[in-house]
N, C-alpha and C positions, 0 to 999 in steps of 0.2 A: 299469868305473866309473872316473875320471877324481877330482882332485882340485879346489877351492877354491882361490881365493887366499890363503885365510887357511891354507888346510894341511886344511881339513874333505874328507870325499870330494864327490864333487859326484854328482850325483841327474839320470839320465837322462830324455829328455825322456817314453819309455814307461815309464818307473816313475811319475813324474808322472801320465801318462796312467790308470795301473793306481789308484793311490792316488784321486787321484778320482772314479773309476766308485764303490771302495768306498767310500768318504764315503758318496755319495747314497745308493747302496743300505741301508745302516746308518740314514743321516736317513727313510726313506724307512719302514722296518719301526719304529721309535720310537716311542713313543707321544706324540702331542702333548701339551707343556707345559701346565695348566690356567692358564688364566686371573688375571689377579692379583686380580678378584672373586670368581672362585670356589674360590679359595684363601685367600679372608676368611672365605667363610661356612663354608667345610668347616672352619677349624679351629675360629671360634666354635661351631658345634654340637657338636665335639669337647671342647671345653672344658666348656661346660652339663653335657652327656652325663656327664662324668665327674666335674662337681661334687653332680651328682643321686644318682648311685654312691653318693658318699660319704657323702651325709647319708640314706641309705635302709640298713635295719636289713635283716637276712637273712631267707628265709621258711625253711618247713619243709624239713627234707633239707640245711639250709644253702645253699642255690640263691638267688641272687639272682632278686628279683621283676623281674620284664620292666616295663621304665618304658618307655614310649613317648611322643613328644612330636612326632611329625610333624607339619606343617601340614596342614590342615583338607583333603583331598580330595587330598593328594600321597599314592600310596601306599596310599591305605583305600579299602575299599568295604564295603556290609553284612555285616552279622556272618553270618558262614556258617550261624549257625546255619535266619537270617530266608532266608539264602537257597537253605538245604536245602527250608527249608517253602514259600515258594515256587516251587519248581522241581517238589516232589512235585505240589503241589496242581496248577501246569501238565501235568504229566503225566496225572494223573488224570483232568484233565478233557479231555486230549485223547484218552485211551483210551477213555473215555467215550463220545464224538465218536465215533469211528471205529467202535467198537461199535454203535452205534444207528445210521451212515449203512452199515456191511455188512450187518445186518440187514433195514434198507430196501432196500437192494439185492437182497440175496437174495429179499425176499417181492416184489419185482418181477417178477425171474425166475422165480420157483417158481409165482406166482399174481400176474400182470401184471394179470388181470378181474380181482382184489378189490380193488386199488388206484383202480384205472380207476372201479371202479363205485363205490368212498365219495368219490373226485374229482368228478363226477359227479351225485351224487343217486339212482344208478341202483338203489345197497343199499337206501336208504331204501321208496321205490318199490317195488321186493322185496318188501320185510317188513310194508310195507302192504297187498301183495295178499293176501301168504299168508295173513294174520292176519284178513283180512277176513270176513266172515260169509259162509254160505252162502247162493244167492239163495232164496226161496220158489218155490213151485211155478209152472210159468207157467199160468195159468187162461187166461186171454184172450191174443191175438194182443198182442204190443211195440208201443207205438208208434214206435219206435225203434230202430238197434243199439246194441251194447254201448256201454259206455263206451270213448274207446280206453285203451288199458295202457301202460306203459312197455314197447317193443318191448325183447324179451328170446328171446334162443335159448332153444329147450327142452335139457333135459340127460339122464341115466341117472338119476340123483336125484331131480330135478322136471321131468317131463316137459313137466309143462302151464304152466310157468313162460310169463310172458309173452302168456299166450290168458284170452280172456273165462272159457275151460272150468275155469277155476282153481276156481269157486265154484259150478261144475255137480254135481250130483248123483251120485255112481257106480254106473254099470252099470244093473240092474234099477231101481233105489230112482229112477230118472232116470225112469221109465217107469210114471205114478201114474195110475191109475184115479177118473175122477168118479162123482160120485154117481150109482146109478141111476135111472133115472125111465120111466115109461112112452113111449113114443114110437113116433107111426105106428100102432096099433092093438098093438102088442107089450107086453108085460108088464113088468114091473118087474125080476123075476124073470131074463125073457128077455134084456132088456137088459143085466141085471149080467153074466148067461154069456157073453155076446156081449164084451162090455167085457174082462172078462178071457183071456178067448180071443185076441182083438187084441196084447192086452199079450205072453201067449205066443207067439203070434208074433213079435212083434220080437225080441223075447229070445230065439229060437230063429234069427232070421236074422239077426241085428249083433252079436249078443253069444254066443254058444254057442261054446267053445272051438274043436269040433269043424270048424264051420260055418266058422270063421274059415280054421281050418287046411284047404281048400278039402276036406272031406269033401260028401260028400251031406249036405242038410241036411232029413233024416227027421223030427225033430219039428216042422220047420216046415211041412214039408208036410203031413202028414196032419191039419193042422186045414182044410184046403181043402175045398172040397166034392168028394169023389172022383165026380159027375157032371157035372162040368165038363172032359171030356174034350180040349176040344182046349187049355183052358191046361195041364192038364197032359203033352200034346204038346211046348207048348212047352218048359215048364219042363225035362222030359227031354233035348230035343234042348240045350238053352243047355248044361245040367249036363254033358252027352256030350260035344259036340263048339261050343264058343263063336264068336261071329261076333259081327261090329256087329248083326245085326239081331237074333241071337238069344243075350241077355249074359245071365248069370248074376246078375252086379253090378246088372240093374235090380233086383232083391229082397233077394240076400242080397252082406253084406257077406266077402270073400273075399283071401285073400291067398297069396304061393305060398310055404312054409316053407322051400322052398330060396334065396329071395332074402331074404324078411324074418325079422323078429323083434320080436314084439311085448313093448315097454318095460311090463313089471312086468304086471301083471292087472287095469288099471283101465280102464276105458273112460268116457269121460265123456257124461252123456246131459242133454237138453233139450230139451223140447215139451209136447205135449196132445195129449190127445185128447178129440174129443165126440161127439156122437149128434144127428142129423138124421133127421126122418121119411122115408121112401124113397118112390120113386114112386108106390106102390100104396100102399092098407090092404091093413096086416099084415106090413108089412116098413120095415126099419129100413136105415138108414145107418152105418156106424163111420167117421169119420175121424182118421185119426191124420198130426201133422206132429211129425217128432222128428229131431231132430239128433245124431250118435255120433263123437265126437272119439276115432281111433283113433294111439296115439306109435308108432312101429316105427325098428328100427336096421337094417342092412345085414346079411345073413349074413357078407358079402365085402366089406369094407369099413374105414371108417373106426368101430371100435365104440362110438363116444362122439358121433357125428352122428346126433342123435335128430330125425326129420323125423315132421309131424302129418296125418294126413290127417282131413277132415271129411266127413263121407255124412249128409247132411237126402234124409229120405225121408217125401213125401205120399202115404200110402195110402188107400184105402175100400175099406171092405169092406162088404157087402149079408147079412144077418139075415132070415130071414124066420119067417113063423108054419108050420108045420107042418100045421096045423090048418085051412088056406089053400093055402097053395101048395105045391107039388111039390119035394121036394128033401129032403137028411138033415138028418134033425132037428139042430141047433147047429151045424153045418158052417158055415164061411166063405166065401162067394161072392168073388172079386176083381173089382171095379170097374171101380179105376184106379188107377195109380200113376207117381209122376215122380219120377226120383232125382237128384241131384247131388252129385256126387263133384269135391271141392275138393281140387287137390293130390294130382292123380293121371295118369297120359301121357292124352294124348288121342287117342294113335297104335297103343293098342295092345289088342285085343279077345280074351285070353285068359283072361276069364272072373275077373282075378285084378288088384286094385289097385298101381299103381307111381307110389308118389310119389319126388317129384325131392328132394334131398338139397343140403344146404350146399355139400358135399364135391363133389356132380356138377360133371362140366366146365358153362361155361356155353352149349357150342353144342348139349347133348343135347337133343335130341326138338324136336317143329315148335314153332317160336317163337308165342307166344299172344298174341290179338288183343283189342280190344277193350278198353273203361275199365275197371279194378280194382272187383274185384267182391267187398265181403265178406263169406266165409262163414260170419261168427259173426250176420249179420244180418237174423235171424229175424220184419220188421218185416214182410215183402212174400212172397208168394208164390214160389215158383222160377218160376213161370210170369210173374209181372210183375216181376221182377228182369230179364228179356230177356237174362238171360247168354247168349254165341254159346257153341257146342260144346267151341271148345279156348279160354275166356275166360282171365282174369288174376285172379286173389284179391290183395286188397288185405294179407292175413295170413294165418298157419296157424298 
């Protein structure tokens, strides 16, 4: 280091240098000088502040009371208390909210049809059918078919959910006997046994457990006339050994318990019967047209696909006087009879009903021809309804 003229030392040009650097960096960390404005107002409120002190008396504990004088919205905001309770009440109602939209949620998922169906109109429509009266007997031929329904699957629960058979009759109690009356030179008498005898028959071939469960159906047959040998030819060969030309299913109704299962113990029934004089004196006619709504589920399958099959069977049966003509006394002669089976293969002759299912793929069995045919409607005969063989039903 070198000296002044005056005698002081003299100050290198990298001391200079060094001294510098640290200035700025010192200016540099400092905190900026306030303002000569806000260094007016920081002391006036300083001042205030401490003349308020002085003229305020002490609270309890000796603690000075909190004087506050800020300006209006510097600093403040609701009193915590307002904004405890506000912020509960927010909460609440959003837990609320999200409660009742999981809820909804879940009864979507859990039961998507109950939602669907009060969306809809479809529940109301429901509860209208169920609730509806049952129909009265049919005495004379419909002029008409049913009403149509709100189309509804049937279920395990309610089978007949969704079908005209909602308000049909069950089982036997579907299969009502008219009054007797003389007819054809026959008795009053004669004709009531006759009537009833018909009735036994049905109910031995649609509805008899047995009969169903593809047993021999023995009580139906023995009200036949055991001298009518070559029907009962038939009937044997159909029961033995089944074919298109010789089926079981023209008479009695039948299913195989290793494929089905019939939903609950109700069979639903609908038709009449009447009495017509028969060719001769002394013999009578029985005709019966009666329709059997039968539910069945899959053995092998989907157990909650409840599929319906319907069987309208036109019978006549021939009555005769005893006292006249040849044959056992109250026996059943068979006429004629024409079945149709709604919702059943039309491909397949084993003696044994196979309706098609929700569940089935949809290229099973020969595709079905012809305009939609329905089989709740009872207005026309099967014969002038012109359904082809393998037709289409407009319902089941």
């Amino acid at each position: 280091m070198g000296q002044q003229d005056d005698g002081r030392p003299r100050i290198s040009d990298e001391e200079w240098a060094r001294f510098a650097d640290q200035v700025a960096r010192e200016s540099a960390d400092a905190p900026a000088e306030p303002s000569a404005r806000a260094r007016m107002v920081t002391e006036r409120l300083r001042r205030e502040e401490a003349e308020r002190a002085a003229g305020q008396g002490r609270g309890r504990f000796g603690r000075r009371r909190p004087v506050r004088n800020d300006p209006p919205g510097w600093r403040t905001g609701p009193a915590w208390q307002e904004m405890e309770g506000r912020g509960k009440a927010k909460r609440r109602l959003k837990a609320a909210a999200a409660i009742v939209f999981i809820a909804g949620l879940a009864l979507v998922v859990v039961r998507p049809g109950l939602v669907i169906d009060k969306l809809t109109g479809k529940a109301g429509a429901r509860e209208r059918a169920a609730t509806a009266a049952p129909l009265p007997a049919e005495s004379v031929r419909p002029t008409a078919a049913p009403e149509a329904v709100y189309p509804d699957r049937p279920t395990l629960k309610d089978p007949f959910r969704g079908s005209p058979a909602l308000q049909w009759a069950e089982g036997a109690a579907g299969i009502e006997v008219p009054p007797a009356t003389a007819v054809g030179g026959m008795t009053e008498d004669q004709v009531a046994d006759a009537l009833a005898k018909v009735k036994q028959f049905l109910v031995a071939a649609n509805l008899n457990p047995a009969t169903l469960r593809g047993e021999r159906p023995e009580e139906a047959l023995k009200l036949l006339d055991p001298q009518d040998e070559e029907l009962r030819k038939e009937l044997d060969e159909s029961l033995r050994q089944p074919t298109r030309e010789h089926d079981p299913l023209d008479l009695f109704t039948r299913y195989d318990p290793a494929e089905l299962k019939p939903v609950g113990d109700v069979v639903k029934v609908r038709g009449r019967m009447w009495v017509e004089p028969g060719e001769k004196a002394g013999q009578a006619e029985v005709k019966a047209d009666f329709s059997f709504v039968h539910p069945f589920v899959k053995v092998k399958g989907n157990p909650e696909d409840v599929a319906r099959t319907i069987v309208r069977r036109e019978i006549t049966f021939s009555v005769a006087d005893p006292a006249r003509w040849k044959g056992v006394p109250g026996a059943l002669r068979l006429v004629s009879f024409r079945p149709d089976l709604a919702n059943s293969a039309c491909d397949r002759y084993d003696g044994y009903l196979h309706p098609s299912f929700f569940s089935d793929p949809a290229d099973s069995g020969p595709a079905p021809s012809g305009s939609p045919v329905d089989p709740y409607d009872r207005s026309k005969t099967i014969e002038a309804r012109g359904q082809e063989e393998c037709g289409t039903v407009s319902r089941s």
